[in-house]
C-alpha positions as CSV (number, residue, x, y, z in Angstrom):
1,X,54.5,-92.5,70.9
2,X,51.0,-92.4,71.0
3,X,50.2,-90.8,67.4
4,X,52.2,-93.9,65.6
5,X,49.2,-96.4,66.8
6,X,46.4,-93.9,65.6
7,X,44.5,-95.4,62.7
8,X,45.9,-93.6,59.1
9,X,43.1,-91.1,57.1
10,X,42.5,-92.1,53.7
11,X,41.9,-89.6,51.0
12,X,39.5,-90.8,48.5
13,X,38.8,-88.9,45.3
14,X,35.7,-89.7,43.2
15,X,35.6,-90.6,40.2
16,X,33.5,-87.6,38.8
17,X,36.2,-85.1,40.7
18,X,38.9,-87.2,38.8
19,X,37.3,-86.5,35.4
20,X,36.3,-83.0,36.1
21,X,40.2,-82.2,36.8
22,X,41.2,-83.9,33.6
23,X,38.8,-82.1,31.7
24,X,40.0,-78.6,33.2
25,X,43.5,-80.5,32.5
26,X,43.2,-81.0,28.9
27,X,41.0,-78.2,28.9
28,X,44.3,-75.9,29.1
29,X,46.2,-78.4,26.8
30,X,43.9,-77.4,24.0
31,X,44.0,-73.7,24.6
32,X,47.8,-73.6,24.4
33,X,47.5,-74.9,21.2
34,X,47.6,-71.5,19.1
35,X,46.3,-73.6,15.6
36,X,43.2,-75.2,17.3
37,X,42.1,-73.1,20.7
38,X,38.4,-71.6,20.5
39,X,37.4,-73.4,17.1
40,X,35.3,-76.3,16.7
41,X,38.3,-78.9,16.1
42,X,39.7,-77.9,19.5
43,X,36.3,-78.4,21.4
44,X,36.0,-82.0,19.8
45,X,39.8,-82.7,21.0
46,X,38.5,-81.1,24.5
47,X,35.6,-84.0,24.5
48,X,36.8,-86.9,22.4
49,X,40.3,-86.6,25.1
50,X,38.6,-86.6,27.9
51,X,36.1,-89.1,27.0
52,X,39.0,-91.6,26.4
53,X,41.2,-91.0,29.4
54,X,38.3,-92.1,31.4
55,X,40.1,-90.9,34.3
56,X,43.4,-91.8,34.1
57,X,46.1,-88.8,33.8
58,X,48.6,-90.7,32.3
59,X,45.9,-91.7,29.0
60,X,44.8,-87.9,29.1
61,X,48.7,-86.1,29.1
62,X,50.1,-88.8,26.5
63,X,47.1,-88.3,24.0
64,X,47.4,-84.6,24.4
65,X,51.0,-85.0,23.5
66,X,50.3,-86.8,20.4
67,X,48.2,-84.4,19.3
68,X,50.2,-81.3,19.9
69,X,53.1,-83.2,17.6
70,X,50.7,-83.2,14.6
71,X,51.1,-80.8,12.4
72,X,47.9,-80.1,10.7
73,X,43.6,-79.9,11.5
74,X,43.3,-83.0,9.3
75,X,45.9,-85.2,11.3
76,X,44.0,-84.2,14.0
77,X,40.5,-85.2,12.9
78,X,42.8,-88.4,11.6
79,X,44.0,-89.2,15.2
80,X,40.6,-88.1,17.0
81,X,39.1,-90.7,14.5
82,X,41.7,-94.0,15.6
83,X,41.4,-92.8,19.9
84,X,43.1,-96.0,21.4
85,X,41.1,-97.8,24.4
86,X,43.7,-98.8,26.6
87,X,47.3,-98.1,28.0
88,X,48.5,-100.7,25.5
89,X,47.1,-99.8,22.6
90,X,48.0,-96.1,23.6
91,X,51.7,-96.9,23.3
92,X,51.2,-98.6,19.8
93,X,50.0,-95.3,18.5
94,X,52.3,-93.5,20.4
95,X,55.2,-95.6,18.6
96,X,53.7,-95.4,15.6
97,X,53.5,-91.9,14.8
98,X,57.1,-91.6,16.2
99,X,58.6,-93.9,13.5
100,X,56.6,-92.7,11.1
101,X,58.8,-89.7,10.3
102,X,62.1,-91.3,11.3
103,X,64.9,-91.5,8.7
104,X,66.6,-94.9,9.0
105,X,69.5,-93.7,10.8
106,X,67.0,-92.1,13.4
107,X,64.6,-95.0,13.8
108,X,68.3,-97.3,14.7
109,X,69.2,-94.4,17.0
110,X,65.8,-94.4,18.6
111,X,66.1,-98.1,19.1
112,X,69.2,-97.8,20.7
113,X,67.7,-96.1,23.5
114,X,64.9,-98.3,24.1
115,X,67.4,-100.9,24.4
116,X,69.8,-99.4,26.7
117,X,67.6,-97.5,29.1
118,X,66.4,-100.4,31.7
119,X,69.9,-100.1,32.8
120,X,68.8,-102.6,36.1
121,X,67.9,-105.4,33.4
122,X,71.5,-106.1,32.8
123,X,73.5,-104.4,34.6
124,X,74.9,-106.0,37.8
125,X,77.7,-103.5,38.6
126,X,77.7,-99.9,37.5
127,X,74.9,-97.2,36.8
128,X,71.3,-97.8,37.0
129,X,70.3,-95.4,35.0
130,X,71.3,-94.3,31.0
131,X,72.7,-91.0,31.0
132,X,75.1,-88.6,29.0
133,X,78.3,-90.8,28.9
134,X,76.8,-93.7,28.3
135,X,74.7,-92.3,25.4
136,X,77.2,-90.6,23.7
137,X,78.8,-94.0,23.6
138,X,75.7,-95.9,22.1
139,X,75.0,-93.1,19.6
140,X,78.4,-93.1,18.3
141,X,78.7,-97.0,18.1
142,X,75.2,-96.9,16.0
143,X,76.6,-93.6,13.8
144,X,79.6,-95.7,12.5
145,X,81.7,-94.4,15.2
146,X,80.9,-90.5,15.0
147,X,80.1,-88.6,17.8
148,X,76.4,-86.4,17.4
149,X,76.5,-83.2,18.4
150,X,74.1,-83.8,21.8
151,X,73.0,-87.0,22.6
152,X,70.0,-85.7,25.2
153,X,68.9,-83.4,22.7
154,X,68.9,-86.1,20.1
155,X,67.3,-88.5,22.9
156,X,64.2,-85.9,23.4
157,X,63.6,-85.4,19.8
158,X,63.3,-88.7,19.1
159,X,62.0,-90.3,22.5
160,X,59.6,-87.8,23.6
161,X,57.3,-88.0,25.4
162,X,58.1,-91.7,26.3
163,X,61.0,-90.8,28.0
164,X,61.8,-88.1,30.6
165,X,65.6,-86.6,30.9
166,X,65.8,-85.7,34.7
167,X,68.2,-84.5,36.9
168,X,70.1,-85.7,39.7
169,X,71.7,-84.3,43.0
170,X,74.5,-83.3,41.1
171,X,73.2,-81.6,37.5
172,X,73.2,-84.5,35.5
173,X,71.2,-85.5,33.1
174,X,69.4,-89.1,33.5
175,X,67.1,-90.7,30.7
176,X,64.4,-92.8,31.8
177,X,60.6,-93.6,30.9
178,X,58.2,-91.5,31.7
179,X,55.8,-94.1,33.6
180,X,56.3,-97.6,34.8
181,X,53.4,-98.5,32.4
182,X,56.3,-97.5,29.4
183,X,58.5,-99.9,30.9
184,X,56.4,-102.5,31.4
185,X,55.1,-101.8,27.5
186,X,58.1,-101.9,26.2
187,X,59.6,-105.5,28.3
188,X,56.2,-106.8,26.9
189,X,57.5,-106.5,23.6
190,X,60.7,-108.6,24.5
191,X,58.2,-111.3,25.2
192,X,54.8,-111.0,23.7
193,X,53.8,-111.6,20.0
194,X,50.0,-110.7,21.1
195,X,50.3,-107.7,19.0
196,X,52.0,-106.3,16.1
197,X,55.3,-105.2,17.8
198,X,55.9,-101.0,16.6
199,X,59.5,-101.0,14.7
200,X,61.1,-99.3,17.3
201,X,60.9,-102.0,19.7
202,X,61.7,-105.0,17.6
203,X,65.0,-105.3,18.4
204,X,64.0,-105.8,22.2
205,X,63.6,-109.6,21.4
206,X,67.2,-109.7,20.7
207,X,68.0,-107.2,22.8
208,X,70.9,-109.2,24.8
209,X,72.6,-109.5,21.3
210,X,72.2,-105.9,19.7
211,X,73.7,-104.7,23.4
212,X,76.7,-107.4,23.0
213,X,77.3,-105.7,20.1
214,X,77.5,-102.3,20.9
215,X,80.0,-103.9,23.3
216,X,82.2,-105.3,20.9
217,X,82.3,-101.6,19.4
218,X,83.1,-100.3,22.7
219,X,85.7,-102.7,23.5
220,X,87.5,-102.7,19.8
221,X,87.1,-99.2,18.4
222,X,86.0,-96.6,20.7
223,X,89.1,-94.4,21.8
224,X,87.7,-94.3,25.3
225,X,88.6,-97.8,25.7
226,X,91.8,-97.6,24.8
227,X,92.3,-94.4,27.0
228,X,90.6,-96.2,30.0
229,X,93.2,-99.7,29.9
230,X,96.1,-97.1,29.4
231,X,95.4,-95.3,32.6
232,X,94.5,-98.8,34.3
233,X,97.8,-99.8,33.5
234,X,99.2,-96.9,34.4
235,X,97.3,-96.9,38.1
236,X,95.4,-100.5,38.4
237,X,93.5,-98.7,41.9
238,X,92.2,-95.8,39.7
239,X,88.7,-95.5,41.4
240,X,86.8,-94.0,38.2
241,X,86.3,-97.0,35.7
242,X,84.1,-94.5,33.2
243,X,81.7,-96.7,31.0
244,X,83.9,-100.2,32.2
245,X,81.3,-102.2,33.6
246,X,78.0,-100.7,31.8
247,X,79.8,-101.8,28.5
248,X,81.2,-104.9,30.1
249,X,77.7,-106.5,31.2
250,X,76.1,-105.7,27.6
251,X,78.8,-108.4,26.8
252,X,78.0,-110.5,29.4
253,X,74.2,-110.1,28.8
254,X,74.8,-111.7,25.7
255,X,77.5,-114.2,26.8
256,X,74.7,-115.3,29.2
257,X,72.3,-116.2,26.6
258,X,70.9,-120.0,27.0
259,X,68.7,-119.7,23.9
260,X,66.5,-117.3,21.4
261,X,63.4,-116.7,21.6
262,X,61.4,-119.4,19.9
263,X,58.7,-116.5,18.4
264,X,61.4,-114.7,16.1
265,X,60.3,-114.1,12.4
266,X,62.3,-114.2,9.0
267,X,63.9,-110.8,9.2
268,X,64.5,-111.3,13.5
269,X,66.8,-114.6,12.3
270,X,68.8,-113.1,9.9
271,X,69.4,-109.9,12.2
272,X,70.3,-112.7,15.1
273,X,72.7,-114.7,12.6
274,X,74.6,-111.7,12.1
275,X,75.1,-110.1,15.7
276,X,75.7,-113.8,16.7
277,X,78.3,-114.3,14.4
278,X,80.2,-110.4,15.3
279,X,80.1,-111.8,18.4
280,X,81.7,-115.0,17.8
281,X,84.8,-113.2,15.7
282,X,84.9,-110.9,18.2
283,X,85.8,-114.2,20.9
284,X,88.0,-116.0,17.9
285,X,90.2,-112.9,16.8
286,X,91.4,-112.4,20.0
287,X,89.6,-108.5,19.6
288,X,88.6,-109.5,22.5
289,X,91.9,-109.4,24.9
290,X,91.6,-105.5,25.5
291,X,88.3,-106.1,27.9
292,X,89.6,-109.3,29.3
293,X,92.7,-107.3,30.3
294,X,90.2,-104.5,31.8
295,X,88.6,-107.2,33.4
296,X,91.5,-108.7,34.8
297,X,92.8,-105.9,36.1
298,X,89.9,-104.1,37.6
299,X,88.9,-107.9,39.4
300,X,92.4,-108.4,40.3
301,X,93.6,-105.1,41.6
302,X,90.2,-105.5,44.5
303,X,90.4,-109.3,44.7
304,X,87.0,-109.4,43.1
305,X,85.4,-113.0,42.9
306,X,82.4,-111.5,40.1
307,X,84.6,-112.2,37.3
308,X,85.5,-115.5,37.6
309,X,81.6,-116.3,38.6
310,X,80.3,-114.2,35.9
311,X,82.6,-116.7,33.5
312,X,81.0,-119.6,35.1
313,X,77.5,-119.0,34.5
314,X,78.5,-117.8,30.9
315,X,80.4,-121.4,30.5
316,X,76.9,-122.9,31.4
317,X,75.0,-121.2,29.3
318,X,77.2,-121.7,26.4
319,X,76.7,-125.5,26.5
320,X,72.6,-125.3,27.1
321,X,73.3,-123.3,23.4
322,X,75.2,-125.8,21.7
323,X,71.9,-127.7,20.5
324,X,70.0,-124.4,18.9
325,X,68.0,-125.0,15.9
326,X,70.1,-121.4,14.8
327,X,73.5,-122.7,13.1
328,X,75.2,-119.0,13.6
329,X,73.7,-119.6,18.0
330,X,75.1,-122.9,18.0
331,X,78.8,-121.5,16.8
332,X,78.2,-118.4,18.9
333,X,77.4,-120.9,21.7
334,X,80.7,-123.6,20.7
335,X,83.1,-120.8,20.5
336,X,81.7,-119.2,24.0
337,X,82.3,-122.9,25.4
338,X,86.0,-123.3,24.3
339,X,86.9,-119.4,25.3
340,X,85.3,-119.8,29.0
341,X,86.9,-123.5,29.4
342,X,90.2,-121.4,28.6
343,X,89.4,-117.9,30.6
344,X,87.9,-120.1,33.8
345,X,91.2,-122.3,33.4
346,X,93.2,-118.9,33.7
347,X,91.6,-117.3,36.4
348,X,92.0,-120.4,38.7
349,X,95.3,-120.6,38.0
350,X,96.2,-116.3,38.3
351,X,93.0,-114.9,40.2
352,X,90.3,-114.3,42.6
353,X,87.6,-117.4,42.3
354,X,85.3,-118.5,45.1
355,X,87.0,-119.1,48.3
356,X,86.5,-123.1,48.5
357,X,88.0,-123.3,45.0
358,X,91.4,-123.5,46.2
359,X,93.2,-125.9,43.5
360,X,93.2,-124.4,39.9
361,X,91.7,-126.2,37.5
362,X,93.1,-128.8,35.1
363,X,95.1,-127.3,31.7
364,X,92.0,-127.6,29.0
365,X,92.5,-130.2,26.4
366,X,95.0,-128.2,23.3
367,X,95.1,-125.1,25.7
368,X,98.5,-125.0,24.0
369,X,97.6,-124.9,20.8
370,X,94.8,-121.5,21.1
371,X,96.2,-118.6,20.2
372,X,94.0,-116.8,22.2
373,X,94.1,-119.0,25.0
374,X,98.1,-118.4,25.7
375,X,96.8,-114.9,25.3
376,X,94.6,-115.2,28.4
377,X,97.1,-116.6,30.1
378,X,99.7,-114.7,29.8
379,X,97.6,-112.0,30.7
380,X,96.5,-113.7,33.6
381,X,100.4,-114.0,34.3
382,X,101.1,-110.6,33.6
383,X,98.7,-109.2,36.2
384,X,98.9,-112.0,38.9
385,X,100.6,-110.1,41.2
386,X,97.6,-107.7,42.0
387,X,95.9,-110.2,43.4
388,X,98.8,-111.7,45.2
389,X,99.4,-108.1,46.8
390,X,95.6,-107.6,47.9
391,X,95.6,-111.3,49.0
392,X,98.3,-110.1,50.9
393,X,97.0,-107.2,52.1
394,X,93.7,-108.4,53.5
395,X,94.8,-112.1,54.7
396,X,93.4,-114.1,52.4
397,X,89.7,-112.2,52.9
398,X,88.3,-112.2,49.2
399,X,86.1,-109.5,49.6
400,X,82.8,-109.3,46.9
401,X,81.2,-106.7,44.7
């Protein structure tokens, strides 16, 4: 037991050890570059490199990888010319060249990613991290509904080399950034006007909104969906929920939303008026009733009180929303209040809510008259007796996600 109270070593590297194994680093870089090793131009990218990552590995790999994407000595001499200082200002170029050769369809693809792969910003139940499934299904609901023909190849060519695709304990393929500093780049640009914001990463102000609509794809048109609420109907204790709950809190995400971000510009509001409004028809049309039976199910089948609170703290954001400046926010935000009024009637009166809860609530005001609303309810009806049975089953215990 003794060696646990002996004091730890610390291993110290200097500074000029740390530059002299970047140099050798990029060094190497340079001489696997067939077009540039031993000439002039590749001895200035040896120096001007290594001059710039003033010790830090991250600076010296990222740059290098820049420059091996370029495709000729005057793009080079170009980029050596424009060297960022700074992680930050790193990523901008970094972004920038990317975008620069995108075709529309490809810069919209790339975004998708960026806005999909903090998988823990969101998501509350499910995966943590973005991989093949889940990326087939945002690639296809970006490509007007058709499948690509590999969505990790697609999500190298056009990620790389922010992003790394690694693989778990059991072969598959996860997609995440290639340093925290990424991450913490690209949340900055959810938040930040500091800085001119690269076009890949301008969605990530609305980001809630652009995931809520991938959502609504999911949960209207994508056959998966409707293969996924077959089989729960079939089996309701089915243990593999595929992309249920990834799909379901990019809804809630957006159904969560208090208010915009007061920094949006003239093309960021027109962009937020339209997903706003998708997402309102989506709540109207009753398009909707295919996740809320998922929902229902799933919650009901496990005695799962997550539902009802997630409609709860939607409900409370929908009235903070009612008084945005944003017409197509505030009928977003008074069409989310009347649907959860309705949905947290129904699940009080057919479902799993939090254990003191024990009356239902009051009918809503012209619950009668909503078509959508009788929808919920019988719904809520239809499926009641899962609950009852795992009320049953467990005593009353309402156990939690």
């Amino acid at each position: 037991m003794d060696s646990f109270n002996r004091p730890i070593s610390e291993l110290k590297i200097s500074q000029d050890k740390v530059e002299s194994l970047i140099s050798e680093y990029i060094e190497k870089r340079v001489s696997r570059c067939k077009h540039i090793s031993r000439t002039a131009l590749g001895l200035e990218v040896h120096l001007r490199v290594t001059q710039a990552a003033a010790g830090l590995w991250l600076s010296a790999r990222l740059m290098m990888d820049e420059i091996q994407r370029l495709p000729s000595p005057q793009s080079i001499a170009r980029q050596l010319q424009d060297i960022p200082v700074g992680i930050a200002q790193l990523y901008q170029q970094i972004f920038s060249t990317m975008e620069r050769s995108f075709s529309p369809l490809q810069l919209r693809l790339s975004q998708q990613i960026f806005l999909w792969i903090d998988m823990a910003d969101f998501v509350r139940v499910g995966r943590r991290s973005l991989d093949r499934k889940l990326l087939d299904l945002v690639f296809q609901a970006e490509n007007g509904g058709e499948e690509v023909f590999d969505s990790i190849d697609l999500a190298r060519l056009l990620c790389s080399p922010l992003i790394e695709l690694r693989r778990d304990m059991n072969g598959k393929f996860k997609v995440e950034f290639v340093h925290h500093t990424a991450a913490q780049f690209v949340r900055m640009c959810g938040k930040e006007r500091a800085f001119e914001i690269p076009r890949i990463l301008k969605p990530q102000q609305l980001k809630a909104l652009y995931r809520g609509n991938t959502s609504v794809w999911f949960f209207k048109e994508s056959p998966k969906s409707n293969l996924l609420l077959q089989e729960l109907r079939a089996n309701p204790y089915m243990g593999n929920t595929a992309e249920y709950f990834e799909m379901a809190y990019g809804l809630w995400n957006a159904f969560f939303l208090e208010e915009l971000p007061q920094s949006l510009d003239a093309d960021e509001i027109i962009a937020a008026s339209g997903l706003c409004d998708k997402l309102t028809e989506f709540l109207l049309s009753g398009r909707c009733l295919k996740w809320v039976e998922m929902a229902i199910i799933i919650n009901y089948a496990f005695g799962y009180v997550q539902l009802h609170e997630n409609a709860m703290e939607a409900l409370d954001a929908a009235h903070d929303g009612i008084s945005s400046p944003l017409p197509s926010f505030r009928r977003f935000s008074i069409a989310r209040t009347q649907f959860f009024i309705d949905y947290t009637y129904v699940l009080s009166l057919t479902g799993p809510t939090d254990k003191w809860e024990e009356d239902p609530l009051p009918m809503p005001e012209g619950f009668n008259t909503r078509p959508v609303a009788a929808q919920l309810l019988s719904l809520g009806k239809q499926w009641t007796h899962l609950y009852a049975d795992f009320f049953m089953s467990k005593s009353g215990r309402i156990l939690r996600v």
